[in-house]
BABAKOL-689506 format. One record per residue (C-alpha): residue in one letter; y, x negated, z negated. Coordinates in pm, whole numbers, padded with zeros to 5 digits, always signed. Layout:
BABAKOL-689506
aYXZ...
This chain:
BABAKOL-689506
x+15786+11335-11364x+15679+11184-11714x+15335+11077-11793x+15188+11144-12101x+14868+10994-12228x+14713+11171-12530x+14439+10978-12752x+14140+11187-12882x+14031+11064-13228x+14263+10775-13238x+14151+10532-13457x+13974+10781-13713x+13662+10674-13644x+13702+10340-13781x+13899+10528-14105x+13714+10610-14444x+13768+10946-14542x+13719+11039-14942x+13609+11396-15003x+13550+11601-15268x+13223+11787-15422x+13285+12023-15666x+13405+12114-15930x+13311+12419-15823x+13041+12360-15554x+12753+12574-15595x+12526+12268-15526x+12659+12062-15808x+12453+12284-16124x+12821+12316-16247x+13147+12202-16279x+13040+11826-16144x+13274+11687-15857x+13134+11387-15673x+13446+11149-15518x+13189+11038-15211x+13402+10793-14937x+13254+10858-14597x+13258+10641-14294x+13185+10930-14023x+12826+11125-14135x+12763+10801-14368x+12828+10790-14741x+13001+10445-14805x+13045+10496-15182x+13008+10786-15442x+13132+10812-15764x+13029+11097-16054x+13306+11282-16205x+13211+11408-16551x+13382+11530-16868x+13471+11924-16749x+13278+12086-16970x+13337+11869-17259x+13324+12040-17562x+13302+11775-17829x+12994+11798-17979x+12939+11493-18169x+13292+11507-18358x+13192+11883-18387x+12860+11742-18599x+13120+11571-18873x+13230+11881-18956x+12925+12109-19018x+12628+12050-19262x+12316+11976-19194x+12229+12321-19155x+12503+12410-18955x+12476+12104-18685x+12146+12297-18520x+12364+12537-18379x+12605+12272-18205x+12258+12113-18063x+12069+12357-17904x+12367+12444-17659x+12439+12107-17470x+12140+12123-17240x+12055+12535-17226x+11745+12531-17020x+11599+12319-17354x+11738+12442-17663x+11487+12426-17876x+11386+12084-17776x+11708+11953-17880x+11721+12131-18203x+11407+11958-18277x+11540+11605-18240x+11797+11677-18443x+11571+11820-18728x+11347+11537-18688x+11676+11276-18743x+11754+11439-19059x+11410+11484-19251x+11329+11116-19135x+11690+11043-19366x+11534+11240-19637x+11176+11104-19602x+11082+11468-19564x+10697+11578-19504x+10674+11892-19291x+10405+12144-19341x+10110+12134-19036x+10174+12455-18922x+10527+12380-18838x+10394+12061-18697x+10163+12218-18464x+10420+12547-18423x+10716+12328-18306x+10472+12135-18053x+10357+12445-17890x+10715+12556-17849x+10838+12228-17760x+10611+12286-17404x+10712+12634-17325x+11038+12531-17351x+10923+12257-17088x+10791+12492-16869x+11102+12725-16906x+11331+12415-16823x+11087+12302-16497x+11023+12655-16351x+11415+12685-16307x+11458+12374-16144x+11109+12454-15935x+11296+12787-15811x+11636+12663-15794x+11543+12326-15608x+11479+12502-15297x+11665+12716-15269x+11965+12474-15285x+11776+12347-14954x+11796+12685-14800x+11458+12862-14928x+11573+13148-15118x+11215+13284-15188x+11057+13033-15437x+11334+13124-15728x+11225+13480-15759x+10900+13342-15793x+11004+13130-16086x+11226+13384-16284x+10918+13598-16291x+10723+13357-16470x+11013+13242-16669x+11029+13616-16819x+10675+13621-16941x+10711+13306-17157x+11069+13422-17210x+10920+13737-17369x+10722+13564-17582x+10987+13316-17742x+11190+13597-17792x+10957+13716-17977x+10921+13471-18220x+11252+13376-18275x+11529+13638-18162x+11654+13441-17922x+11626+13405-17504x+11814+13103-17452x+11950+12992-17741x+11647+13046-18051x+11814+12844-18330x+11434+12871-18491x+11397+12488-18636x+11552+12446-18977x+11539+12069-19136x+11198+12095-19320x+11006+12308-19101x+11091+12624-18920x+11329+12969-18982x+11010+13184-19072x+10614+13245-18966x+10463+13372-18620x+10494+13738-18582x+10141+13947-18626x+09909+13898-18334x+10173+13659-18175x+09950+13377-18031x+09753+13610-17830x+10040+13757-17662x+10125+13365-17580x+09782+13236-17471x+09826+13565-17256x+10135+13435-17101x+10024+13138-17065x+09755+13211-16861x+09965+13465-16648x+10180+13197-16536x+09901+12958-16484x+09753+13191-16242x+10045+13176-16036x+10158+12821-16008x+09992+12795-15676x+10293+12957-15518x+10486+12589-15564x+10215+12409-15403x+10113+12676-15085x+10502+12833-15069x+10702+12457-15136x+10515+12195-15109x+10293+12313-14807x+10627+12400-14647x+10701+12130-14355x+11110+12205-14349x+11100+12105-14750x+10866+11813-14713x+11099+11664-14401x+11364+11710-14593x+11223+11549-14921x+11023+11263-14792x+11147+10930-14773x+11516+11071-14899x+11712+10942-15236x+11470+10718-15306x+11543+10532-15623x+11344+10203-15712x+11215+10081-16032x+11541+09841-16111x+11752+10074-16072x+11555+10331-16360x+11554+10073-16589x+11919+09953-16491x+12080+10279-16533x+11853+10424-16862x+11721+10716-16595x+11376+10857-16820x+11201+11138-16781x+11037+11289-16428x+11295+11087-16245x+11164+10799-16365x+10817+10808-16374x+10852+10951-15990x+10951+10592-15895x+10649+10449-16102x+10822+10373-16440x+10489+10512-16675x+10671+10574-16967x+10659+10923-17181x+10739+10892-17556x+10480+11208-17659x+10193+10928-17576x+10380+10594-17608x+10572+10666-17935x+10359+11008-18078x+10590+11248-18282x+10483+11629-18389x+10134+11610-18314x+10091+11443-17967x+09938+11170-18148x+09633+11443-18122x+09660+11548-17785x+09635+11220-17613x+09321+11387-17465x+09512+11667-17315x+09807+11512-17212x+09856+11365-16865x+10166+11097-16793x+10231+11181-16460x+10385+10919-16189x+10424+10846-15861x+10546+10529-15672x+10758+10689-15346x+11069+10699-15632x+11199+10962-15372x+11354+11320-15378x+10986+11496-15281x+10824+11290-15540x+11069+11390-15812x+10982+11727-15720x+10596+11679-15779x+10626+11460-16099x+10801+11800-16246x+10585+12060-16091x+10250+11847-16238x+10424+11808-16560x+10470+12173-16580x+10080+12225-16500x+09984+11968-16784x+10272+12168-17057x+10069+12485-16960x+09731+12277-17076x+09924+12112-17386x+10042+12483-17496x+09629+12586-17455x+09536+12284-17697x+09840+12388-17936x+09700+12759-17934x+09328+12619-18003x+09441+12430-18306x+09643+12683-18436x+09370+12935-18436x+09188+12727-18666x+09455+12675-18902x+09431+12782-19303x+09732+13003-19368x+09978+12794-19477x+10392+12759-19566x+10581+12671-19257x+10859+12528-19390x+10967+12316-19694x+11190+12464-20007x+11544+12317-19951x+11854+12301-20226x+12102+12510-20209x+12313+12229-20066x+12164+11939-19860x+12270+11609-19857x+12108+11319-19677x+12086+10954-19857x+12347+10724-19751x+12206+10480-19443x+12095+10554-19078x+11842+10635-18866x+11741+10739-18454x+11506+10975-18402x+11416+10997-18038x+11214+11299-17823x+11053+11308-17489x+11314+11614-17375x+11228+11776-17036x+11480+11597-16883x+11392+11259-17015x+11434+11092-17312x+11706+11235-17569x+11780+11022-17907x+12016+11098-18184x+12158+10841-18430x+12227+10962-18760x+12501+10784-18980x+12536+10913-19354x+12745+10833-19680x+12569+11054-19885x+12765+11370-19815x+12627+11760-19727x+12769+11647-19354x+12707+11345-19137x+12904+11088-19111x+12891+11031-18717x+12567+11155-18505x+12554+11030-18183x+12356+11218-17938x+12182+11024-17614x+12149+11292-17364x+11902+11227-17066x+12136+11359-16782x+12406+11139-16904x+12185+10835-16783x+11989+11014-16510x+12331+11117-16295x+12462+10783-16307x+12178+10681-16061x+12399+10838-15817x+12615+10559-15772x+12339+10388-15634x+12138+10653-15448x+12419+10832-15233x+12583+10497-15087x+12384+10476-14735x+12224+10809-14664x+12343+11077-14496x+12585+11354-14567x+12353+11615-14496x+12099+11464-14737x+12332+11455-15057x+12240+11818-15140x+11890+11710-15134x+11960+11371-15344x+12199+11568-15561x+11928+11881-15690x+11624+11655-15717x+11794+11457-16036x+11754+11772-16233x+12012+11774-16477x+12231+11983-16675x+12641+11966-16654x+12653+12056-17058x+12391+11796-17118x+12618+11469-16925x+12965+11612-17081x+12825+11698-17417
């Protein structure tokens, strides 16, 4: 008779195991993959895979005039097109020394924050649900149709509007426009309470959130995280009040930095929904001052072709993700010489190296969707 002794587990617990997230998990926002090394239910170390949706942009820029380079973008981050089209407006008429009219001033502000809201009710909606509540993401397409509606409106576009044009803006409101968006407005103001009674009051999401991913203050300014992420772990910086472009130099009244200190994943998630509450209020004061304006040209004459002065410049924006800047090289021709675009979820997803390693497995869905980026946005 032979005896046979058979080992359970072996010497696996004391083994590393490297896994892979993605690229097609439907909790990375995209084609992502996260190389995470385990040590049983324990994340050792984690590591960001990026560059699968690389598309080129910025070589793309070298080869399209000025006029042309809007297209290219308004399609890296797609929840905030026209926020990035405006930075790289901004870029060029800075290189040209170029006045814009008021009312595309106060125009591009007003669409600048629905475009915020837009960008924060999908990650309001989708946020939960990535932690298993489906309900809160119907909520948050509904309002995203009204102000949808209304952008489509104006510029022909739902996700994509291509409206700025270096100078000013493609063309004027439609008739009877800004009613129909101080009506939307107010629609989905009426109905933000669902993220604070549905969400936040919910005990599951707040266990979940509390106390999880938190990221200190070092580690924003370390890794060039801006944005909600950062000012959720206390960093009070937001470049519409700190550096004023458009015309946020006159709605310091109206505009609210928001913060908090926790620097975790349920404070992220407040920072954004509060932000979203004050972009409603900023769009109000936009529609206020509009009302008042004297008809007016919104946008500047521009020859037939446009060339920007040889030199440089950075223009920098407050995006909804955080802070997006674009430096603009010329030599005088009707295309730019190099354009490098800053994106904010390039910086923001590197905090991952430093907010997986420690925490639990189960909590790296949580960690992962409160950092509210876009895959186009890191790969560019």
């Amino acid at each position: 008779m032979t005896e046979t002794t058979v080992g359970i587990g072996g010497a696996a617990e004391s083994t590393d195991m490297v896994l892979n997230i993605g690229p097609q998990h439907p909790s990375t926002h995209g084609v992502l993959r996260l190389r995470i090394v385990l040590d049983g239910e324990r994340i050792q170390h984690a590591e960001p895979v990026i560059g699968y949706m690389h598309r080129g942009a910025e070589k793309l820029f070298e080869a399209r005039d000025y006029r042309q380079i809007v297209m290219l973008a308004n399609r890296h981050d797609w929840l905030s097109a026209f926020s990035n089209e405006l930075g790289v407006v901004m870029a060029v008429e800075r290189m040209l020394g170029m006045e814009v009219p008021e009312r595309a001033v106060w125009t591009r502000t007003l669409l600048a924050e629905l475009n915020r809201v837009l960008n924060h009710l999908m990650f309001l909606g989708s946020y939960p649900l990535e932690l298993g509540g489906i309900t809160p993401v119907f909520y948050a397409f509904r309002e995203r149709e009204e102000l949808q509606a209304v952008m489509e409106e104006v510029s022909g576009g739902r996700m994509h509007y291509m409206f700025n044009r270096v100078g000013g803006l493609k063309e004027d409101l439609p008739a009877g426009w800004l009613g129909r968006a101080r009506d939307a407005v107010a629609s989905v103001r009426s109905r933000m309470g669902v993220y604070d009674e549905l969400v936040l009051g919910n005990e599951i999401f707040r266990g979940r959130t509390r106390g999880v991913g938190v990221l200190s203050a070092g580690a924003v300014h370390a890794y060039g995280v801006s944005g909600p992420i950062a000012r959720a772990s206390g960093v009070d910086f937001d470049l519409r009040r700190d550096e004023p472009y458009l015309a946020y130099g006159e709605l310091q009244d109206t505009l609210k930095v928001v913060t908090r200190t926790e620097g975790d994943c349920l404070a992220r998630f407040e920072c954004l929904l509060e932000q979203t509450h004050n972009a409603l209020d900023l769009a109000d004061a936009c529609l206020d001052r509009m009302d008042g304006l004297a008809p007016g040209p919104i946008n500047q004459r521009l020859p037939k072709v446009l060339k920007a002065p040889e030199g440089h410049t950075y223009a920098w924006t407050e995006n909804p993700l955080g802070v997006n800047g674009y430096y603009l090289v010329s030599k005088g021709e009707k295309t730019p010489y190099r354009l490098k675009l800053r994106s904010a979820s390039f910086n923001n997803i590197q905090a991952l190296t430093e907010l997986l390693p420690g925490t639990l497995v189960a909590d790296m869905v949580a960690i992962l969707g409160s950092l509210f980026f876009v895959v186009g946005d890191i790969d560019k």
